[in-house]
C-alpha positions as a Markdown table, in Angstrom:
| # | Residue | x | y | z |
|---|---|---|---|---|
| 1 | Unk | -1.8 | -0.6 | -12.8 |
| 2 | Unk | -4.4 | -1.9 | -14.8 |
| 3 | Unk | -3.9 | 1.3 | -17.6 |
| 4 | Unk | -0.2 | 0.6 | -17.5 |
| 5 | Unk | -0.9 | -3.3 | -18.1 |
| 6 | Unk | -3.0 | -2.0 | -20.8 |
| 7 | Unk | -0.4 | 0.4 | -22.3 |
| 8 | Unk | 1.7 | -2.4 | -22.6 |
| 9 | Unk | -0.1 | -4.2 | -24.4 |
| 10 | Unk | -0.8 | -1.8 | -26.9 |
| 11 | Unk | 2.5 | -1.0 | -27.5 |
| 12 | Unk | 2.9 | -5.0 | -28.1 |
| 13 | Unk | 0.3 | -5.0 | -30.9 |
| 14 | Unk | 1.5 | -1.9 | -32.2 |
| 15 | Unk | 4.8 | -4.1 | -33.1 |
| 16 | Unk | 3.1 | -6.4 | -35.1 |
| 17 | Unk | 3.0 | -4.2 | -38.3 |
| 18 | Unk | 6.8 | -3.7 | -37.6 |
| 19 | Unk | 7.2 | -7.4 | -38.7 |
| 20 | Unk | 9.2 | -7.6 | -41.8 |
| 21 | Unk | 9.3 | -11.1 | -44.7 |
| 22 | Unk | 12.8 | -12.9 | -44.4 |
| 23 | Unk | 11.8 | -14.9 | -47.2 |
| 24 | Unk | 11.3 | -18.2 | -47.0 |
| 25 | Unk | 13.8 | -19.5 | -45.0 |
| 26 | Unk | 13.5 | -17.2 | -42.1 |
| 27 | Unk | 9.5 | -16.1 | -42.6 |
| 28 | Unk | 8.2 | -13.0 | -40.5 |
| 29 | Unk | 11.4 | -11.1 | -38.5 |
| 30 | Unk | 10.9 | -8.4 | -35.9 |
| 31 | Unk | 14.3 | -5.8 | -36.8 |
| 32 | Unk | 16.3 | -5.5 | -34.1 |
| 33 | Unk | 15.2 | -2.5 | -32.3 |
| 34 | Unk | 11.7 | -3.4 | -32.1 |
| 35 | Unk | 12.6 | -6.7 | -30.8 |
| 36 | Unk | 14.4 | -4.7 | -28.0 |
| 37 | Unk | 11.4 | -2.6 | -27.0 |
| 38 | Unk | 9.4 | -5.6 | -27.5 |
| 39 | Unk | 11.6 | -7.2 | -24.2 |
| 40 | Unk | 11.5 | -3.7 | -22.6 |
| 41 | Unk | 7.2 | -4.4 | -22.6 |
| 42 | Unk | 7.5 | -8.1 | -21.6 |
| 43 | Unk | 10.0 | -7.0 | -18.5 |
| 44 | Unk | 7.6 | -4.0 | -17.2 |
| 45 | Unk | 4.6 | -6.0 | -17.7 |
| 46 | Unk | 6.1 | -9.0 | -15.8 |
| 47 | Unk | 7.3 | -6.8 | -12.9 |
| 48 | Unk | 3.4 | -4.6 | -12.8 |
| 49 | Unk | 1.9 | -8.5 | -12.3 |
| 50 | Unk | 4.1 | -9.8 | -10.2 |
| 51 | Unk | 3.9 | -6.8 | -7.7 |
| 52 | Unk | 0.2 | -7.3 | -7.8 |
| 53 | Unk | -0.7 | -10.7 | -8.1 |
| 54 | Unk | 2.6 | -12.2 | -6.5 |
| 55 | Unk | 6.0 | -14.5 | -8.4 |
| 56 | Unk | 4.0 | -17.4 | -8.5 |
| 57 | Unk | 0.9 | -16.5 | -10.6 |
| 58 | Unk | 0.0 | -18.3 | -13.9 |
| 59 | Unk | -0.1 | -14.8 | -15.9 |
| 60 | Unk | 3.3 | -14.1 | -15.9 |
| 61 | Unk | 4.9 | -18.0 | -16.3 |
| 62 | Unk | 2.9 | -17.7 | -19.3 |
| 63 | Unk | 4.0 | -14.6 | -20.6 |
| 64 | Unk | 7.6 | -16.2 | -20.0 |
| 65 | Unk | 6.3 | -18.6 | -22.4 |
| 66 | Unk | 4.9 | -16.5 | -25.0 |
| 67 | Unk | 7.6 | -14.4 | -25.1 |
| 68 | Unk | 10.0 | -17.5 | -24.9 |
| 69 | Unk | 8.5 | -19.3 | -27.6 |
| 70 | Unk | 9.3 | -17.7 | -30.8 |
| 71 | Unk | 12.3 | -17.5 | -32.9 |
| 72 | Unk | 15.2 | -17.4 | -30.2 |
| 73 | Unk | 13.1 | -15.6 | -27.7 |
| 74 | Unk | 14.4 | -12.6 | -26.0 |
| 75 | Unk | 18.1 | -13.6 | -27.9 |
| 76 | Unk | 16.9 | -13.9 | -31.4 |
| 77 | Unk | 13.9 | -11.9 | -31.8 |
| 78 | Unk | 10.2 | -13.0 | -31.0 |
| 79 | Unk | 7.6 | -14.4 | -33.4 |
| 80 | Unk | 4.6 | -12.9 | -34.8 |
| 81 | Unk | 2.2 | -15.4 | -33.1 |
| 82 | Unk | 4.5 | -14.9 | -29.6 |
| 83 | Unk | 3.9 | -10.6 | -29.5 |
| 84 | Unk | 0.4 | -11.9 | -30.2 |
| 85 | Unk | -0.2 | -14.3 | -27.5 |
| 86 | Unk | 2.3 | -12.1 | -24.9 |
| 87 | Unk | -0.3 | -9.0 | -25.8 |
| 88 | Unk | -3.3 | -11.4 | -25.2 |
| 89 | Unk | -1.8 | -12.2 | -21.7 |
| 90 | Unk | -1.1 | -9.1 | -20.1 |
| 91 | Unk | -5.0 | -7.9 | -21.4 |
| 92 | Unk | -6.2 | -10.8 | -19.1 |
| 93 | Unk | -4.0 | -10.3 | -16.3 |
| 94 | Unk | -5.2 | -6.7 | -16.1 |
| 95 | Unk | -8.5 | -8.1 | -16.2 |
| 96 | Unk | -7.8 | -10.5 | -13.6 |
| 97 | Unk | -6.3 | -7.4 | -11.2 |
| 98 | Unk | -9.2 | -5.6 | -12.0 |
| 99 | Unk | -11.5 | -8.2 | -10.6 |
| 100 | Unk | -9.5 | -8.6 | -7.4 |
| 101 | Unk | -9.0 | -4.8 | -6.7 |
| 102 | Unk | -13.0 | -4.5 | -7.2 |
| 103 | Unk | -13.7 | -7.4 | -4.6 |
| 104 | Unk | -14.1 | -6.3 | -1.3 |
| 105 | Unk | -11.3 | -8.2 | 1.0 |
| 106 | Unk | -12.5 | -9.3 | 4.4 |
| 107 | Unk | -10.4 | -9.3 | 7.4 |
| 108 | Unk | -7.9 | -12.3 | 8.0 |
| 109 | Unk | -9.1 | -14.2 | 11.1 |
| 110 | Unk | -6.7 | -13.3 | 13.8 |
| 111 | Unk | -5.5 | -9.8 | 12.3 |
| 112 | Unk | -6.1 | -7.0 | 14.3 |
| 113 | Unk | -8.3 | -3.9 | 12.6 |
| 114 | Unk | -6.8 | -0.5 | 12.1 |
| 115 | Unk | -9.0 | 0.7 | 15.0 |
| 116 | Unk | -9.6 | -1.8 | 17.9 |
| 117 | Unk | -13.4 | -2.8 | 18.2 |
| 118 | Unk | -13.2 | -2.0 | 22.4 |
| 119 | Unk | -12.4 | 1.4 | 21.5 |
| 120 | Unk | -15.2 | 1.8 | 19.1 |
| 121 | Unk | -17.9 | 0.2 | 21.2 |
| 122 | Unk | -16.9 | 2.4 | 24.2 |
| 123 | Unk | -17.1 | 5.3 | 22.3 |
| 124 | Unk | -20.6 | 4.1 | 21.4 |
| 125 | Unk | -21.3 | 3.5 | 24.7 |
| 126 | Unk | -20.5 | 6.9 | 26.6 |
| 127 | Unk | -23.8 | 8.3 | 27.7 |
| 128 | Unk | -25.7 | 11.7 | 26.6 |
| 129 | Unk | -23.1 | 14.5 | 27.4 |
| 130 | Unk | -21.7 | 17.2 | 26.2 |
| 131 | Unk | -20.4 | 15.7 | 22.8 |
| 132 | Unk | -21.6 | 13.5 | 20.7 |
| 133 | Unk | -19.8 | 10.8 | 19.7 |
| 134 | Unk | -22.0 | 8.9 | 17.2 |
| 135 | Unk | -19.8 | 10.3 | 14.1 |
| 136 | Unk | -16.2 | 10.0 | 15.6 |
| 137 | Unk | -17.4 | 6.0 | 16.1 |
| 138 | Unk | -18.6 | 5.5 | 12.9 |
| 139 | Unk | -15.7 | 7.2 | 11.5 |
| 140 | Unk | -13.1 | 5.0 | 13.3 |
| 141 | Unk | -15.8 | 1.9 | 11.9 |
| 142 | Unk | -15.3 | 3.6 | 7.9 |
| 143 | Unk | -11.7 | 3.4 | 9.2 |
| 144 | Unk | -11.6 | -0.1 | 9.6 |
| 145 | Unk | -13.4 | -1.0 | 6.5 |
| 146 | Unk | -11.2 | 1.7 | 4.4 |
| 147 | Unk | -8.1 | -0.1 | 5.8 |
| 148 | Unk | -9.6 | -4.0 | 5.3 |
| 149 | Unk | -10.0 | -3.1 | 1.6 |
| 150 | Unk | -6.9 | -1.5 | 1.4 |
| 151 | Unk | -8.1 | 1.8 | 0.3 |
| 152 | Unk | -5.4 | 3.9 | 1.8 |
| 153 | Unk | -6.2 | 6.8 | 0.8 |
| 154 | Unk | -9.6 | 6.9 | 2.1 |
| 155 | Unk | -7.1 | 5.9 | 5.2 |
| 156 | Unk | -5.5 | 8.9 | 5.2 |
| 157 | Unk | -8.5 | 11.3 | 4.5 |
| 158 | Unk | -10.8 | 9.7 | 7.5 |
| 159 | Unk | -7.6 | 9.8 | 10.0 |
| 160 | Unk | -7.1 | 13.7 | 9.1 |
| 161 | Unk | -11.0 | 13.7 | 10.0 |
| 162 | Unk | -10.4 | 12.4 | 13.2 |
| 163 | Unk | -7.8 | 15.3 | 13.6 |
| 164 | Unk | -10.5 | 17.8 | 13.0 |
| 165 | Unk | -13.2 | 16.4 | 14.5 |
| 166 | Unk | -11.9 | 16.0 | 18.5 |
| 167 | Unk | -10.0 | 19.0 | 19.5 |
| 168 | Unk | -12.8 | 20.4 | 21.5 |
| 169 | Unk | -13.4 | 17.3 | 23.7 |
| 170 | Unk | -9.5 | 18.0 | 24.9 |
| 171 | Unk | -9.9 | 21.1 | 25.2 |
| 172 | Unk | -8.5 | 23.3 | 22.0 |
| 173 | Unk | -10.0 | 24.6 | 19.1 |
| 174 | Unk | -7.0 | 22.9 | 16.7 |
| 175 | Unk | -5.0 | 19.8 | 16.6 |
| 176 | Unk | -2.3 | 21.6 | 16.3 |
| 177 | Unk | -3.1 | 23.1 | 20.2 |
| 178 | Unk | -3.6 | 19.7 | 21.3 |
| 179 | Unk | -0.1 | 18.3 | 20.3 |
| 180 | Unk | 2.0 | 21.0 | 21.3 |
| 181 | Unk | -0.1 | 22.3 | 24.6 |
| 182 | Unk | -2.1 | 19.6 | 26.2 |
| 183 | Unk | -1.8 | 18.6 | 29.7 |
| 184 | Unk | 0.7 | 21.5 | 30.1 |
| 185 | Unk | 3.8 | 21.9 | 29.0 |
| 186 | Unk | 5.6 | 19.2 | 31.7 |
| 187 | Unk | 3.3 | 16.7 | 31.6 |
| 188 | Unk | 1.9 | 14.1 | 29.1 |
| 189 | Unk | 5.0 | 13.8 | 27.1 |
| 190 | Unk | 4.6 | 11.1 | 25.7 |
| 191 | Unk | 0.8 | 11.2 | 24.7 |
| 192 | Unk | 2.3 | 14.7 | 23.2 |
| 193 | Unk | 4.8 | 12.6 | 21.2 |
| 194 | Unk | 1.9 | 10.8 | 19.6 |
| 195 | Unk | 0.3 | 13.5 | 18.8 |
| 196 | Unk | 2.9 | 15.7 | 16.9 |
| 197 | Unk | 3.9 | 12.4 | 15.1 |
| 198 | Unk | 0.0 | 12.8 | 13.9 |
| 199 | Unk | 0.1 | 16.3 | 13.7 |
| 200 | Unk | 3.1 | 16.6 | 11.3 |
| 201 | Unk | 3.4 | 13.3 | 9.4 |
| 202 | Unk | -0.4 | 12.2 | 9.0 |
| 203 | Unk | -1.5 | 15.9 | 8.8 |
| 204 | Unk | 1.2 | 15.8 | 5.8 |
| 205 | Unk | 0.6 | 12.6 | 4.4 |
| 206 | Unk | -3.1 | 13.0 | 4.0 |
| 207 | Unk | -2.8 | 16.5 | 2.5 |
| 208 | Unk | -0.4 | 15.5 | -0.4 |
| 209 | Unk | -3.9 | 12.6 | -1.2 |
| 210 | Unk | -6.6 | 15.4 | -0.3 |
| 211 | Unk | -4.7 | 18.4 | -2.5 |
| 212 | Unk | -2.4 | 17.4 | -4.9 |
| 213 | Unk | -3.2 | 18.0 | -8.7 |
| 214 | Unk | -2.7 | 15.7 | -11.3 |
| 215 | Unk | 0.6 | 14.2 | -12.4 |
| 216 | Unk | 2.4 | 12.6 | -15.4 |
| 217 | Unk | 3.4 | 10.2 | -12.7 |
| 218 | Unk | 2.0 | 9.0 | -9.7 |
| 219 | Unk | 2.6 | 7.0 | -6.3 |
| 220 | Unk | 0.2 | 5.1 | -4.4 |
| 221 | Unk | 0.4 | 4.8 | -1.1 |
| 222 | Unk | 0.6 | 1.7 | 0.9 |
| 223 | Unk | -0.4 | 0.3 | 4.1 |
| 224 | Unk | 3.0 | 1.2 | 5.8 |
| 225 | Unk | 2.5 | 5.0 | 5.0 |
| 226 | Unk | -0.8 | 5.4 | 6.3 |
| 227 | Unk | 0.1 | 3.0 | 9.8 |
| 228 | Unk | -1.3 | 5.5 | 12.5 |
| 229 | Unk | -3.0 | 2.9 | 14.3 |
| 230 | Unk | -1.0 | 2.8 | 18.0 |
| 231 | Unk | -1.1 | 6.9 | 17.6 |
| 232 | Unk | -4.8 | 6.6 | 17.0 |
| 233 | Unk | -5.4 | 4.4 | 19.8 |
| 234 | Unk | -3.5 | 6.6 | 22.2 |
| 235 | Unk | -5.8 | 9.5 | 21.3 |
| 236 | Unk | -9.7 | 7.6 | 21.6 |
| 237 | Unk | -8.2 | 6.1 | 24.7 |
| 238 | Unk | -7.4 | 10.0 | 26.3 |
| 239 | Unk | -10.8 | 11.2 | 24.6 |
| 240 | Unk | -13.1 | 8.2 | 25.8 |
| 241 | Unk | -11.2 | 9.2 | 29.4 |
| 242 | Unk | -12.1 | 12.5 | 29.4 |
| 243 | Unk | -15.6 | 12.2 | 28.2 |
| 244 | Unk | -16.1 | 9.6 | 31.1 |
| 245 | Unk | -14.4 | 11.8 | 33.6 |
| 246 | Unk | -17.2 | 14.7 | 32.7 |
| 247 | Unk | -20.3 | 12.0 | 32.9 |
| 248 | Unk | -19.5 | 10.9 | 36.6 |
């Protein structure tokens, strides 16, 4: 977003030598076709910092302004001084997205975390076994901060981890053995359901963020896409079961 924003406003300042003299009478005029693309940048910018800093944010009534305030406005064509001011704006609203993306968000009160804390305190608190579970709890905890922060792509990547990390504690050497063949092939269907919803859709999900190349365009995810969190709990409640079962 914030090289988009800055795009834009480029292409705003790249107008200004476009301007041409009317004369006295009608000073500085923008021809028509620039003042088009000039509306084009206003709209896009408008629409990038409203999706990230929400309608009612001083950035964008402003750039209503600027845009607003020259000769006619969108109708008759800005003003010199308005593709000025209008580029000005969007370079500090990119700024100001910049500054909020870089600050770590803390939790709401009252919102749950991606992982609930029970689950990662009684995986911390099985007793010397088998497994070890030191690394699939502080994963689970890099979970919860990933998710906090909105990083969900990091998300992704630490829940296809999780995938890798605890087939042997069920059992199987893969993830893919564990959704289609645990518990037999009767029984468990629904913990099976969860598990092939991981298996296919996460497994897919975080491969297009781990492998993809490079693209002219791209989309982020969001927080909806990456939402594994009741299949997730499912799964450390059957592994923190079993490694319980094997300590008594």
């Amino acid at each position: 977003m914030i090289e988009e924003l800055t795009t834009i406003a480029d292409g705003m300042d790249a107008l200004l030598p476009l301007f041409r003299d009317g004369g006295n009478m009608s000073g500085l005029f923008l021809p028509t076709e620039h003042s088009a693309n000039f509306k084009s940048l206003a709209i896009e910018a408008k629409s990038i910092i409203d999706s990230e800093l929400g309608r009612a944010n001083d950035f964008s009534m402003n750039l209503l302004n600027a845009v607003n305030s020259g000769a006619g406005g969108f109708f008759g064509g800005p003003s010199y001084a308005s593709v000025q001011e209008a580029s000005r704006i969007v370079r500090v609203a990119a700024r100001a997205i910049q500054r909020k993306d870089a600050k770590p968000l803390q939790s709401a009160t009252g919102v749950k975390p991606y992982v609930d804390d029970a689950r990662i305190v009684a995986l911390q608190n099985i007793g010397a076994g088998k497994w070890d579970f030191s690394r699939l709890a502080e994963i689970c905890r890099e979970i919860n901060v990933a998710a906090a922060n909105r990083c969900h792509m990091s998300t992704a990547m630490l829940l296809r981890t999780i995938l890798n990390h605890i087939p042997p504690v069920l059992g199987f050497t893969t993830f893919a053995e564990v959704a289609s063949n645990y518990g037999g092939p009767k029984t468990n269907k629904s913990f099976k359901g969860n598990m092939q919803r991981m298996e296919g859709s996460l497994r897919n999900i975080a491969d297009v963020h781990l492998h993809s190349a490079i693209r002219s365009r791209e989309d982020m995810p969001t927080a909806v896409q990456v939402d594994f969190s009741a299949d997730l709990d499912v799964l450390l409640g059957e592994v923190i079961r079993v490694a319980k079962s094997q300590d008594v």
